[in-house]
C-alpha positions as CSV (number, residue, x, y, z in Angstrom):
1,X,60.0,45.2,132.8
2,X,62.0,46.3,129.9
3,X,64.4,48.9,130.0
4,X,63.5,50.7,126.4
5,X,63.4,54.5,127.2
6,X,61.0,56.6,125.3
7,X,61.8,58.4,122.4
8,X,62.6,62.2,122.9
9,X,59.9,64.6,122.1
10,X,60.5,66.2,118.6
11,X,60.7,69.8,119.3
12,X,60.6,72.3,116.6
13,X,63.2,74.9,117.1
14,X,63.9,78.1,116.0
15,X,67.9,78.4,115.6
16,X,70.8,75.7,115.9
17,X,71.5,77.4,119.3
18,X,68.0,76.9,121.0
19,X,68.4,73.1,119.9
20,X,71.8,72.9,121.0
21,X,70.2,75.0,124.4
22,X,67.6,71.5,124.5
23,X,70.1,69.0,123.9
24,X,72.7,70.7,126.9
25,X,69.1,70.3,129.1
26,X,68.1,66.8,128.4
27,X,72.0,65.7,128.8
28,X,71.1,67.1,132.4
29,X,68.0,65.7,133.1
30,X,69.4,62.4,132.1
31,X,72.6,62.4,134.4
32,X,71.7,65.2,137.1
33,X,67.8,65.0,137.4
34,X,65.8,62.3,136.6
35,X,68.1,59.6,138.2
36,X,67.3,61.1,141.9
37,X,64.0,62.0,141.3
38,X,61.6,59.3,142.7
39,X,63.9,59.1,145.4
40,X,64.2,62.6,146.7
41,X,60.7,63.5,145.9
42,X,59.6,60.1,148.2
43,X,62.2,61.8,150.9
44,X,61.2,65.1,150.9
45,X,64.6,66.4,149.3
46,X,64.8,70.0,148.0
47,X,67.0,70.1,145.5
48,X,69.2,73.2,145.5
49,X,72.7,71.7,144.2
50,X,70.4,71.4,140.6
51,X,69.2,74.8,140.9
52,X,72.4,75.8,141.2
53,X,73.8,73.5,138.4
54,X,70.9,75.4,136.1
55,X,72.2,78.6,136.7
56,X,76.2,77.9,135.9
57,X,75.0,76.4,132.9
58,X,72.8,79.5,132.1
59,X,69.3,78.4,132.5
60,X,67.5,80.2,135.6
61,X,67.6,83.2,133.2
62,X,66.0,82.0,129.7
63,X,64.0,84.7,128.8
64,X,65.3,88.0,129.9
65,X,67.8,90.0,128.2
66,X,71.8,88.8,127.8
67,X,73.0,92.3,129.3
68,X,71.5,91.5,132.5
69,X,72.6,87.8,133.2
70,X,69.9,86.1,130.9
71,X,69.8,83.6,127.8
72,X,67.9,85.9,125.5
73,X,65.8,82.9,124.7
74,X,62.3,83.2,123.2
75,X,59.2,82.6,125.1
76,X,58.7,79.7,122.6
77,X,62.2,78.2,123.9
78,X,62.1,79.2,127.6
79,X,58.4,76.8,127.7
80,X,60.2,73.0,126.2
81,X,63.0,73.8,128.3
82,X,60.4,74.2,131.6
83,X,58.5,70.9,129.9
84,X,61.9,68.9,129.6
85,X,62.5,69.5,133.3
86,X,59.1,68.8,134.4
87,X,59.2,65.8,132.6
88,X,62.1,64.8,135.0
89,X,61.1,66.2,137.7
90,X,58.3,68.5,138.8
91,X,59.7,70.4,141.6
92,X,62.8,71.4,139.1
93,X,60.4,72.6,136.6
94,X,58.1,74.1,138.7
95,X,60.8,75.7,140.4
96,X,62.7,77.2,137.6
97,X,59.4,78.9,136.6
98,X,58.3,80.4,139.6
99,X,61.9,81.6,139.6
100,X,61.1,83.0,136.5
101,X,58.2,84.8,137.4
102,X,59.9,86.4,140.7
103,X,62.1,88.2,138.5
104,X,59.5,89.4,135.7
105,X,58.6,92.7,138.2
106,X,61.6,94.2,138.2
107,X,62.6,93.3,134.7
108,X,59.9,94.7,133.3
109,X,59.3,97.8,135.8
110,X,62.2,98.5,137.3
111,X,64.9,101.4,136.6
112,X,67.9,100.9,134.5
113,X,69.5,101.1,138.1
114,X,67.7,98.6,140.0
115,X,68.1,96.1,136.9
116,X,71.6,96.8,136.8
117,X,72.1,96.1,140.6
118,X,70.2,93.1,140.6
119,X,69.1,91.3,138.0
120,X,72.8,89.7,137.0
121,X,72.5,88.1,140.1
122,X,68.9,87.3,140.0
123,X,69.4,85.5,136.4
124,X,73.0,83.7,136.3
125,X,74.7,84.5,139.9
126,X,73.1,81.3,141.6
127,X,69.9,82.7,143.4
128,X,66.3,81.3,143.9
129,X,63.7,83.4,144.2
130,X,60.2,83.4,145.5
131,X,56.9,85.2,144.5
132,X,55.4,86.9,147.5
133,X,51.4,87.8,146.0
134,X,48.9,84.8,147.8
135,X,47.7,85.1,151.9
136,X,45.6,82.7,154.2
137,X,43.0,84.9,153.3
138,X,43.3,86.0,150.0
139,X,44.1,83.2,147.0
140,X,42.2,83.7,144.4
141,X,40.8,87.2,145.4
142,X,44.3,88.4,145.0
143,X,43.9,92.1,145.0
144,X,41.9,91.9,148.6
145,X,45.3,91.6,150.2
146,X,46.4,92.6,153.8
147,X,49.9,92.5,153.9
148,X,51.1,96.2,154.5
149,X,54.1,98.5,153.7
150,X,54.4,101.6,155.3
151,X,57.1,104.7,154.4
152,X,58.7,105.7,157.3
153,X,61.5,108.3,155.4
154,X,63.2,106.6,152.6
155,X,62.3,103.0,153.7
156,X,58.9,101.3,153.9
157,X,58.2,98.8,156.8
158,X,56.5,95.9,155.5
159,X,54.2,93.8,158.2
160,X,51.8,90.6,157.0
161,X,51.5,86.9,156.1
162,X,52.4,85.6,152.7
163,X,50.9,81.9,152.0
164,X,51.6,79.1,149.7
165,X,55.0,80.3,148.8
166,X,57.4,77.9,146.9
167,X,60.8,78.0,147.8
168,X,59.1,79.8,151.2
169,X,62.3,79.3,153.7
170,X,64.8,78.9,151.0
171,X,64.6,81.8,149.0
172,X,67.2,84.4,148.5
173,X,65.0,86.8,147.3
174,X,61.2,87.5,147.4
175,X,59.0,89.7,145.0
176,X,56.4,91.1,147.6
177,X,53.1,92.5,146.5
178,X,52.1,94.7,149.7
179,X,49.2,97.1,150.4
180,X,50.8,100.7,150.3
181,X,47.2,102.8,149.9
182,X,43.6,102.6,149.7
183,X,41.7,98.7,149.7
184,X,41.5,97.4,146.4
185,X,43.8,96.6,143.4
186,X,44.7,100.3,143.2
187,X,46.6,100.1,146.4
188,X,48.9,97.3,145.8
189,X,53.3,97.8,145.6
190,X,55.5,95.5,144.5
191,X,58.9,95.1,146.5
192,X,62.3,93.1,145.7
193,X,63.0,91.8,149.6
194,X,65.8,89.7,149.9
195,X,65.7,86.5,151.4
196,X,67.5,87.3,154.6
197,X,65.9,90.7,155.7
198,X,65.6,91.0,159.2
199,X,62.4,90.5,160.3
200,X,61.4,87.8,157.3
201,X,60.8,84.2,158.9
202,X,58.9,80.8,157.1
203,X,56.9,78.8,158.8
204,X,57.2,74.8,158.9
205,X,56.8,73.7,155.5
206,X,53.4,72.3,154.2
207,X,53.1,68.9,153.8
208,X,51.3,68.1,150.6
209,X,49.8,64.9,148.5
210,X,52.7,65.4,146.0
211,X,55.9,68.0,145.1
212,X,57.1,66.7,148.7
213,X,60.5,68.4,147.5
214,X,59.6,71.4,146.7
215,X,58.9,73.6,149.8
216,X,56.0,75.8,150.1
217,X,55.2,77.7,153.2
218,X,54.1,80.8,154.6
219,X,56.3,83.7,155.4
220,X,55.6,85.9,157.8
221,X,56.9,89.6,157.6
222,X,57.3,91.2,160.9
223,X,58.2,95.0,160.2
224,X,60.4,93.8,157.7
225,X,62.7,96.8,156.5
226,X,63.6,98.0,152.7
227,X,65.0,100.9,151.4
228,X,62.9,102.7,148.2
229,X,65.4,102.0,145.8
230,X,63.4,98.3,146.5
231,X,60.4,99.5,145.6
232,X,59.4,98.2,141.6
233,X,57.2,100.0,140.0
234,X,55.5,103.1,140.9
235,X,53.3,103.2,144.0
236,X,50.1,101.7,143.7
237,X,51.2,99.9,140.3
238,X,51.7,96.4,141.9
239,X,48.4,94.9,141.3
240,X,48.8,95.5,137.4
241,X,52.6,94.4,137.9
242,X,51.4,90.8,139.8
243,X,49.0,90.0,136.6
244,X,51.6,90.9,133.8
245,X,53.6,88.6,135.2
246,X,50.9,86.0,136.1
247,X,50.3,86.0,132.2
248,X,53.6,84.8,131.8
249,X,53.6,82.4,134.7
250,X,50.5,80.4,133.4
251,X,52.7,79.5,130.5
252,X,55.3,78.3,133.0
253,X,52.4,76.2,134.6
254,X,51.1,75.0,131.3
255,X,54.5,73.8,129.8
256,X,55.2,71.7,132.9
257,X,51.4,69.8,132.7
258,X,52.5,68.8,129.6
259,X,55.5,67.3,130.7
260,X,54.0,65.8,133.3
261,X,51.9,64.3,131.1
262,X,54.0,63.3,128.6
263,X,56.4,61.5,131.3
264,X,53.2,59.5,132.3
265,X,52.1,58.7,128.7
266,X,56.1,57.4,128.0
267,X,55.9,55.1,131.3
268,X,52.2,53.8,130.3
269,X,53.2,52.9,126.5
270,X,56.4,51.4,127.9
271,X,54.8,49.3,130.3
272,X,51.7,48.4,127.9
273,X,54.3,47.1,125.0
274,X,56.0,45.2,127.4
275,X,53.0,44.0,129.5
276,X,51.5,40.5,128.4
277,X,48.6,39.0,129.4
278,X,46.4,36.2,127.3
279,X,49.7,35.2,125.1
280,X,50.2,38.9,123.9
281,X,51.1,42.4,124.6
282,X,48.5,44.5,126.6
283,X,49.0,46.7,123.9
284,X,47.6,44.6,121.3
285,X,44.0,45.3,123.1
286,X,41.8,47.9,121.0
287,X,40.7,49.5,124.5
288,X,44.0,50.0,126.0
289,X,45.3,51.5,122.4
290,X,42.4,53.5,121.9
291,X,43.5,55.0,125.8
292,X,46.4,55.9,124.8
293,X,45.8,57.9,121.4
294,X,43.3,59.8,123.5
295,X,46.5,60.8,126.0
296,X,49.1,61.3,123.3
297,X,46.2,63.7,121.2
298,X,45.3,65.9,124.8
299,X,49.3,66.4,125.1
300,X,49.8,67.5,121.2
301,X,47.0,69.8,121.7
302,X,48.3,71.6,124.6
303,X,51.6,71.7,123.9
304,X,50.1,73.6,120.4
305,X,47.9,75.6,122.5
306,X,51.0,76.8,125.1
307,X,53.0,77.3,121.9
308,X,51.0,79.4,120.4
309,X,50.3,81.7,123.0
310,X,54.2,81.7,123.3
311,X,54.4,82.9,120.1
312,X,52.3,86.0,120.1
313,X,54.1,87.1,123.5
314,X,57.5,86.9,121.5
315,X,55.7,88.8,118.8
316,X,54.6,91.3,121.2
317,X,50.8,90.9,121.0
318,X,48.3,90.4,123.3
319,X,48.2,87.1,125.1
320,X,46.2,86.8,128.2
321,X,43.4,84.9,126.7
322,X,45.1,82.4,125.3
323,X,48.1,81.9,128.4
324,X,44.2,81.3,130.5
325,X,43.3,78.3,127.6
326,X,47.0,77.2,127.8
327,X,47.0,76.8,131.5
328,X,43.2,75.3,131.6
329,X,43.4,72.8,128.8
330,X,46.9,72.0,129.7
331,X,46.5,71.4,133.2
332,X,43.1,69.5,132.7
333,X,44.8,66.9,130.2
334,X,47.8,66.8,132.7
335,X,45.5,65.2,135.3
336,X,43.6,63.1,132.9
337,X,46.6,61.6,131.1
338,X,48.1,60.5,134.7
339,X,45.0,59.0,136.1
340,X,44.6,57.1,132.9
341,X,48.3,56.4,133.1
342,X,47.6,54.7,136.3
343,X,44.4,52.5,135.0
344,X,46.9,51.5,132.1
345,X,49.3,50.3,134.6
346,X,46.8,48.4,136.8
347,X,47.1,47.6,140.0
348,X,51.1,48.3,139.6
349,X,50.6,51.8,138.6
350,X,48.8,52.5,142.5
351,X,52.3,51.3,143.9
352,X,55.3,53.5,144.4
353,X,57.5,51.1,142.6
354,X,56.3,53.3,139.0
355,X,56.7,56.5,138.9
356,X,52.5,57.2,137.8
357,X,51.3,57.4,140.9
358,X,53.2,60.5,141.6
359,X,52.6,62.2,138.7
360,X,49.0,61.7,139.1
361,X,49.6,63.1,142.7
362,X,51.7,66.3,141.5
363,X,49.8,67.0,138.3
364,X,46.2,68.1,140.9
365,X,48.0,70.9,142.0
366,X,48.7,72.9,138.6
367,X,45.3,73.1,138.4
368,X,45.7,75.3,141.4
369,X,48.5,77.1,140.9
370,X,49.1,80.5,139.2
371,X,45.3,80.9,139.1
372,X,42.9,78.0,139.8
373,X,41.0,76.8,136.5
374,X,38.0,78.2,137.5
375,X,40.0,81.4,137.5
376,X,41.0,81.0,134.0
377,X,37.6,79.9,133.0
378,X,36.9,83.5,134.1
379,X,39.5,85.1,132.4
380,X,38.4,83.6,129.2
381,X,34.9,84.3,129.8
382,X,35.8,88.4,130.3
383,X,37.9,88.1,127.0
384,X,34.6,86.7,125.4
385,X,31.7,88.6,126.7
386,X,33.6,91.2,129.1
387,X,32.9,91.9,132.8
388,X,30.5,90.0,134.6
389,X,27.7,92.5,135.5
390,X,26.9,94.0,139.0
């Protein structure tokens, strides 16, 4: 096999710092990252050391505001980062954006003083944090919820089962969305828990089809105690606080498809111009090149599509419709370009010796995350003809 690395995606940058910002990251994927990653990922490795790396050099924080411990980085900048790490590695990318979305509640809806307290070390102080909304019994059906929190004086006792939580047993802090009134979306909380509260405990880990390093598991919330000065948001605001940041999080999820997919379309052009069969490269073969302009097209239209929608969040505007298309189409062409990575590869890309095999494996589940794609499909389909009817 040859050794000829692909060429580095051309990114189109707004300022000399953000490309600087992309060149510090892909120096660390190449030496920190992607070096391990088959490896670890085979093993069941959780990566924290990296994590940790990311935030000394500044990069847990991306998006939210330099005052507070973050990179005041555009949404437009904060996505190719999440893509380059993806790229590497899936469980870094992932990670970094679900860490991203457990601190969008209380910077967007906390007080000056709960900011202040927290967030420094939230952004750039070496924490992980987890998002706290899914149960066993309510996934998609998010605001049917049955985890409670309960005032008792100036603390609430919170009692329930979280489920499908990354970084679930590793976390040193948890956004919580917890039923505080009446059933339904109007009842909802949000709470900053840290990771240690007595009372907070994770079950085993899950064992999945792919992400093996990355742990997800349920955590379980025995009368788990917080003061109101944790509470984010006013009461009964968390539901509308948990899909603001969902917005933003299908961005996340989008951005890493399409590194995903792009780290599958590199391995299957590398292995097809190197590949010979019948006295010439594979490549040469009008049905195997036709394959991959298909790929390379689906990736260039979603990393458009998540750009876009990117854009008109920096700008301010409305973006909910389109962070839905980002994360469908994205996530779609993700799976596509890896299971066609694999037929380019042949009967070498079903073997754990290429790394296509795993992306295939780890791009299924961002069409479940952050909103399945029948979800979005949904979501679109309000934005286009408005509620479904009764």
């Amino acid at each position: 096999m040859s050794d000829r690395a692909p060429q580095p995606v051309e990114r189109r940058l707004p300022t000399e710092e953000s490309r600087q910002l992309v060149a510090l990251v892909r120096d660390i994927v190449s030496k920190e990252i992607a070096p391990r990653a088959a490896e670890e990922e085979e093993a069941g490795v959780f990566p924290r050391e990296v994590f940790t790396l990311l935030s000394e050099a500044g990069l847990l924080g991306l998006p939210y505001d330099s005052a507070l411990g973050g990179g005041d980085q555009p949404y437009e900048v904060y996505l190719q980062v999440l893509e380059e790490l993806a790229a590497a590695r899936l469980t870094v990318g992932l990670g970094v954006s679900v860490h991203s979305l457990s601190c969008h509640a209380l910077a967007g809806y906390g007080t000056d003083e709960q900011r202040a307290a927290h967030l420094p070390a939230m952004l750039s102080g070496g924490l992980l944090g987890a998002y706290c909304l899914s149960e066993p019994a309510s996934g998609s059906d998010a605001a049917s919820l049955r985890t409670r929190a309960v005032r008792d004086g100036n603390d609430w006792v919170i009692t329930g089962t979280k489920a499908w939580i990354t970084h679930g047993g590793v976390a040193d802090f948890c956004t919580v969305l917890a039923r505080t009134g009446v059933d339904g979306p109007r009842g909802i909380t949000a709470f900053l828990v840290p990771g240690d509260a007595e009372g907070l405990n994770a079950a085993l880990p899950e064992k999945k089809m792919g992400m093996k390093g990355s742990p997800t598991a349920q955590l379980n919330f025995d009368g788990v105690r917080v003061g109101d000065d944790r509470r984010i948001g006013e009461e009964g605001q968390g539901f509308a606080i948990a899909l603001s940041a969902l917005d933003s999080g299908r961005l996340g999820i989008a951005a890493c498809a399409i590194g995903v997919a792009q780290a599958a379309l590199d391995e299957a052009v590398r292995y097809a111009t190197d590949r010979r069969q019948f006295g010439r490269p594979i490549a040469d073969f009008q049905g195997l090149r036709f394959m991959l302009a298909d790929m390379a097209t689906q990736i260039e239209a979603g990393r458009a599509l998540y750009l876009e929608a990117a854009r008109l969040r920096d700008a301010g505007q409305p973006f909910s419709r389109q962070a839905a298309m980002a994360k469908l189409f994205c996530t779609d062409a993700a799976m596509r370009v890896t299971t066609d990575a694999v037929q380019v590869l042949g009967g070498y890309g079903y073997t754990l010796d290429f790394p296509v095999e795993r992306l295939m494996r780890e791009a299924k589940v961002l069409q479940i995350v952050e909103g399945t794609n029948q979800i979005q499909r949904m979501v679109i389909a309000r934005h286009l003809a408005g509620p479904e009817t009764r």
